[in-house]
N, C-alpha and C positions, 0 to 999 in steps of 0.2 A: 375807839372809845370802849374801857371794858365793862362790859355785860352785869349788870350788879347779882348780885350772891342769891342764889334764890332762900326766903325767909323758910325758918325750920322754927318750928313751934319747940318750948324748952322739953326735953322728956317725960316730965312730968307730967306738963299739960296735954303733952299728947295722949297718958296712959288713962287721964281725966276724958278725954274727948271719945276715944274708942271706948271705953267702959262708959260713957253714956251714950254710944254707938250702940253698942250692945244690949246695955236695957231697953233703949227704945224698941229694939228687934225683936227681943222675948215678949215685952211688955204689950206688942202690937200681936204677937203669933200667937199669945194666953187669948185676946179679946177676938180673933179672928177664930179661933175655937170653940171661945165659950158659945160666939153666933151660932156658929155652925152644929153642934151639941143642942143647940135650947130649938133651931131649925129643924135638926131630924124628929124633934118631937112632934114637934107643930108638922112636920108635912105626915107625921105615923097620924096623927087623930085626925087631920081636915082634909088630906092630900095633898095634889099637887096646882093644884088650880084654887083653890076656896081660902087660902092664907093670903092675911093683907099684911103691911109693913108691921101695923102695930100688935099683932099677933106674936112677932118675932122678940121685938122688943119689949113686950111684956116678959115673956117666957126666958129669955138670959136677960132680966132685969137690969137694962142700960138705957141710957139716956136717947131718945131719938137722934140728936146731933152725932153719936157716937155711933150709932147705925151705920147713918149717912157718910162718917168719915171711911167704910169699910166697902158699901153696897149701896147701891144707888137705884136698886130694883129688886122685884123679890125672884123675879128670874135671873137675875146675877146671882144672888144667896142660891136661889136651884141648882144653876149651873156649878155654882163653885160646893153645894153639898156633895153633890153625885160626883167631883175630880176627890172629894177628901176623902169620899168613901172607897173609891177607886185607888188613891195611893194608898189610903190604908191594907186594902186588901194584897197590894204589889211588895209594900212593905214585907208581910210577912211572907210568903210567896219566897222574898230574894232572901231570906234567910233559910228558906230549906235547901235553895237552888243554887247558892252560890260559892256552893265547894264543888259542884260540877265543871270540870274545864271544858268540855266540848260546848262549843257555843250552841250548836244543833240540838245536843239532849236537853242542854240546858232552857230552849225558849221554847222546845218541846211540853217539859216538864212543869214551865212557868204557864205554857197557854192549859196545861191538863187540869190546874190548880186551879185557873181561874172558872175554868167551865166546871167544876166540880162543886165551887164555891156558890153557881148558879144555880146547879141542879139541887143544891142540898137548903139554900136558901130565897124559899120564891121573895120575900117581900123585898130583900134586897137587889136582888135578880130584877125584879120590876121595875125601881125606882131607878134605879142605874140604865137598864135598855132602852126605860121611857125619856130618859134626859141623855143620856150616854155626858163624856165627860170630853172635858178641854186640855190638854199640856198634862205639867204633874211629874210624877212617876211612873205611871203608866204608860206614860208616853216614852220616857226616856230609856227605860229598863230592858222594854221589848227590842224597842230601835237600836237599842246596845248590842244585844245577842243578834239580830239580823244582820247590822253591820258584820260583828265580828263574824257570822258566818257565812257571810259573803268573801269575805276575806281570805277566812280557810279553805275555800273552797267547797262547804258542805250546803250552800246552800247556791243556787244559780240562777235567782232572779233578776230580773231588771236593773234596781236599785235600792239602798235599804226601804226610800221613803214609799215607794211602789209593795214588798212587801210588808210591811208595817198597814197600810191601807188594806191587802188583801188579808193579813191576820187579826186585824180589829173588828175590820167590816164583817168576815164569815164569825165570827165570836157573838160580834151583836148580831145579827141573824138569827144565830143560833140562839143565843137570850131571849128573843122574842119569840122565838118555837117554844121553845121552853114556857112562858110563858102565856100562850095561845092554848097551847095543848097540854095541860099539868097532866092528863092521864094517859098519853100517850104509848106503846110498845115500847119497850127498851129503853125508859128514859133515863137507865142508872149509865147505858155506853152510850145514852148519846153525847155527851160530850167529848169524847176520847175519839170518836164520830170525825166531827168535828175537828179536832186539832190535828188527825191523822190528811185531811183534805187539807187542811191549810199548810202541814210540810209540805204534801205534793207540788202543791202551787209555789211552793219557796223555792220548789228544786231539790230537794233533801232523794236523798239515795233510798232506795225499798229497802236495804239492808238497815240503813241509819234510820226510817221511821218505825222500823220493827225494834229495832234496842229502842227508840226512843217510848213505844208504846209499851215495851214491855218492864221499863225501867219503875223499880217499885215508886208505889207512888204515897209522899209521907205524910202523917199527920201534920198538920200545921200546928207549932209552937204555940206562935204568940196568937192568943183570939184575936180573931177579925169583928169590924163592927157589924151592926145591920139598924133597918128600921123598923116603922110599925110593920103596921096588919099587910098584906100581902091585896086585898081588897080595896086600898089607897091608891096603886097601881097599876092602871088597864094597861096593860100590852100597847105600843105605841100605833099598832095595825087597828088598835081599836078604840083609840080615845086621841 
């Protein structure tokens, strides 16, 4: 018996079906913004504890069901503010880094950006070390340049997902030093500190963390976001 034809929607209506594919996906990633925008205010004036649902939903002026179709807690909205601020910051980051072809300078130069981003802004420094973040891009971005430099041979650890945990975990570490100790010696290298440890631990060559340390290090183009008062933020060792 032959097999009947599988059904194909006319052309038309398929350019009808994807282009209300497509609105639906802008139309959800606008309202998943606006939360998250109207949330960094609300956790900059009350922090991170003292905010209730309708705090949020006042402040990006939506309907409570429309909340709820997004975030289901206000520690979900937490967790998912500090990954948005965390790609946002990765974002700009891979656009200074990614005409680097060495995988090695490259995740060198991506972790020196990010620890600089720490040292230069406590309040976002804070909010981010106290929640740290889930998936994203920051996730993806790093694990990119570990793979590939595993592959090339400049880096000789275990496994990407093995360094990927040693260069997150010594990061956030170091965020909450940072943020334990705002007056600390040397706190303009300590970050560079820090990312110099974490190649060692990848395996990276003394010759390749020296070019990597010594490799200019650039303004960021596109601004990065940030939140309130830096005082909304205890260090995670302390609150």
């Amino acid at each position: 018996m032959k097999s009947p034809e599988p059904a194909h929607l006319p052309e038309d209506e398929e350019v009808v079906v994807n282009h209300r594919t497509i609105v639906g996906r802008n139309r959800r990633a606008k309202t998943v913004a606006k939360i998250i925008e109207a949330a960094l205010q609300v956790f900059a004036e009350k922090g991170r504890d003292a905010p209730v649902i309708d705090d949020f939903i006042k402040a990006a002026g939506i309907a409570r069901g429309t909340f709820y179709n997004y975030f289901k807690s206000t520690s979900e909205l937490l967790q998912a503010t500090s990954t948005w601020l965390t790609d946002d910051l990765v974002e700009s980051i891979e656009r200074e880094i990614q005409s680097i072809p060495d995988p090695v300078i490259r995740h060198g130069m991506g972790c020196r950006l990010w620890m600089r981003k720490a040292e230069s802004d406590p309040p976002w420094c804070g909010f981010v070390a106290s929640i740290w973040f889930r998936g994203g891009f920051a996730l993806k971005a790093p694990l990119r340049d570990i793979r590939l430099g595993i592959k090339s041979g400049g880096f000789s650890c275990a496994n990407a997902n093995v360094g990927y945990d040693l260069a997150m975990g010594t990061m956030h570490q170091g965020m909450i030093r940072l943020i334990d100790y705002p007056n600390m010696p040397h706190r303009k290298s300590y970050g560079d500190k820090i990312v110099q440890i974490i190649l060692q631990g990848l395996g990276a060559s003394p010759a390749k963390i020296e070019e990597a340390m010594k490799y200019p290090l650039p303004d960021m183009r596109r601004p990065t976001r940030t939140v309130g008062l830096a005082s909304a933020y205890p260090s995670p060792s302390r609150g």
